[in-house]
C-alpha positions in Angstrom: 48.8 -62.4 42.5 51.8 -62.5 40.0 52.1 -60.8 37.0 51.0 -63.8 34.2 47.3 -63.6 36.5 47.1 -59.6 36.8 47.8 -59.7 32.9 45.0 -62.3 32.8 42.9 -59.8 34.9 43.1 -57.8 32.9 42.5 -58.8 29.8 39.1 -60.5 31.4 38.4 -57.3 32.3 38.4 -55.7 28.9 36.7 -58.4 28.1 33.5 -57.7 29.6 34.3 -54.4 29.7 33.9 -54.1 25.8 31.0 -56.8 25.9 28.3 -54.9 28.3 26.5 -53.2 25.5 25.9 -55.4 23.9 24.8 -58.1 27.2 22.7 -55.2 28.3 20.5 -55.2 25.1 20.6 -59.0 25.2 19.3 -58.9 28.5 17.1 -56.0 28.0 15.3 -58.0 25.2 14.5 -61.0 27.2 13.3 -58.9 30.4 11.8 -55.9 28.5 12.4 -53.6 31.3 15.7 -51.1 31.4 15.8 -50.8 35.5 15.7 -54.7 35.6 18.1 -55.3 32.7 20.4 -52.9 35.0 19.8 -55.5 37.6 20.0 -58.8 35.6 23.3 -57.0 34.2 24.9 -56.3 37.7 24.2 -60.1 38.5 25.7 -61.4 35.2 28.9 -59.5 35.8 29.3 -60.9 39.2 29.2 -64.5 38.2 31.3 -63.7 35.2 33.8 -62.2 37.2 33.4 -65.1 40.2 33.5 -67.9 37.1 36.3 -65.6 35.6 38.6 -68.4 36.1 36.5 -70.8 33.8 37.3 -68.8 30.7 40.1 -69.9 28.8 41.6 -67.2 26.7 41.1 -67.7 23.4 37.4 -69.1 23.1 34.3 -67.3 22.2 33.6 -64.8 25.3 30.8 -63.6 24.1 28.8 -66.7 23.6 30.5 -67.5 27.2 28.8 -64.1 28.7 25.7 -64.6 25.9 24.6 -68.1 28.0 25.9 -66.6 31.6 23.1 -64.1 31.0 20.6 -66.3 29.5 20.7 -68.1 33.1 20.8 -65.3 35.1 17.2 -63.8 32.7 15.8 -67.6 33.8 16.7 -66.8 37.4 15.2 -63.6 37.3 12.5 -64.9 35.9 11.7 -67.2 38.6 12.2 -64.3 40.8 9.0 -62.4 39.0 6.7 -65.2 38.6 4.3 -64.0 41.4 4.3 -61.2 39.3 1.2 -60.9 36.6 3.0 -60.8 33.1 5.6 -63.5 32.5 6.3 -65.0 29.4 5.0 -69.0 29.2 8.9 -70.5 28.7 8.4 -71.5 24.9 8.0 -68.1 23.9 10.9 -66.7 26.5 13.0 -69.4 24.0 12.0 -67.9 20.7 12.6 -64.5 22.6 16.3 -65.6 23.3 16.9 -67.1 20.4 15.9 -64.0 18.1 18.3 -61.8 20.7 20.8 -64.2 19.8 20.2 -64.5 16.2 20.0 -60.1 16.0 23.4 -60.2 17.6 24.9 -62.5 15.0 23.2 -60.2 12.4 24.9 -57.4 13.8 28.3 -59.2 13.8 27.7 -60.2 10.1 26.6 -56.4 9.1 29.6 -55.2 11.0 31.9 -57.3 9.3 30.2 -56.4 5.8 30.6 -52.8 6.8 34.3 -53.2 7.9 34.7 -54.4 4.3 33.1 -51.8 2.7 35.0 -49.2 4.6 38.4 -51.1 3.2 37.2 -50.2 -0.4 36.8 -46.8 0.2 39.6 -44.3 -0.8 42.2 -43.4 2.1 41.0 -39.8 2.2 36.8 -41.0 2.2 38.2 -42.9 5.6 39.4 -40.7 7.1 36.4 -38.3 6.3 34.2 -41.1 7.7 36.5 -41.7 10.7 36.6 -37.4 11.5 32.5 -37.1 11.5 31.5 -40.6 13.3 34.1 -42.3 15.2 35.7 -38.9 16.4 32.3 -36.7 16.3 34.3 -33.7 14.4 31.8 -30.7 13.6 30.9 -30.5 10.3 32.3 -27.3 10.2 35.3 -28.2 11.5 36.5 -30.9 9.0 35.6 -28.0 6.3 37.5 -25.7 7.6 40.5 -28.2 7.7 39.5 -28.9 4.3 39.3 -25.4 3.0 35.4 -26.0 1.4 31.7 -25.8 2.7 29.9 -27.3 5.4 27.7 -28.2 2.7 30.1 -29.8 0.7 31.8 -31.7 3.4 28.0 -33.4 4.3 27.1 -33.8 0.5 30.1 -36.0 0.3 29.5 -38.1 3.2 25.8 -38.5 2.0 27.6 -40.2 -1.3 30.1 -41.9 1.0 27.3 -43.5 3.5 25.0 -44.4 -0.2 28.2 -45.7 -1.9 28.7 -48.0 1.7 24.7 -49.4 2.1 25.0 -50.5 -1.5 28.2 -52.2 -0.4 26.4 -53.6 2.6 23.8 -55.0 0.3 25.7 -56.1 -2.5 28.4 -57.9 0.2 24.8 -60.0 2.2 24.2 -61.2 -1.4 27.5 -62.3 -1.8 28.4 -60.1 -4.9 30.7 -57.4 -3.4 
């Protein structure tokens, strides 16, 4: 393997890698069960990884990985029809396409949020970035701060009100 396909590994890998959240709830939505999402999940990554060489670098992976899995649920499927619950196929359909359409919402509200968190002031950011991307204590980020606990969570209750209206104002296209 040279070094232009172990590159290209690679970034396949990080790929799905950064994608099996959100294919696990996709999954998990259609099959309604956790231990067999695991399952359907394990299956989807192998013919990912076996049709690796299909995916052309640049296109839309996750609608790729979105439709691998939305074959391997209808496999699975067909697997469980013996059993006594399975979805008639119209409403496994609407059941897919809502999945599909919830993780385009969540796209959309992650780029509106994204937005929002632009407008903010550097120092608000960085509060923001402290508490929820790196899980900093409250206290801690007060004591850095040289004020309350108190004080430190009053102002990122104003920061996450000041960001929903944000949100809002952004999905009706006045932000």
């Amino acid at each position: 393997m040279g070094p232009k396909a172990t590159r290209e590994s690679e970034e396949f890998v990080q790929l799905m890698t950064g994608h099996q959240g959100r294919l696990f709830a996709y999954v998990l939505s259609l099959v309604g069960n956790p231990d067999a999402a695991n399952d359907v999940l394990q299956e989807v990554n192998v013919v990912l990884w076996r049709d690796s060489r299909e995916f052309r670098p640049g296109s839309n992976f996750k609608a790729w990985a979105f439709r691998v899995a939305h074959f391997q649920v209808m496999a699975w499927r067909q697997r469980q029809i013996r059993d006594r619950l399975v979805f008639e196929d119209d409403l496994f359909e609407a059941l897919a396409t809502g999945a599909r359409e919830c993780d385009d919402l969540f796209d959309r509200r992650q780029e509106r949020l994204t937005g929002c968190l632009e407008k903010l002031t550097p120092e608000h950011r960085e509060l923001v970035r402290q508490r929820y991307a790196d899980g900093t204590p409250l206290q801690s980020i007060a004591l850095e701060r040289g004020t309350t606990a108190n004080a430190v969570m009053q102002t990122l209750f104003r920061i996450r009100q000041r960001l929903m209206l944000c949100v809002a104002r952004y999905a009706e296209g006045s932000a």
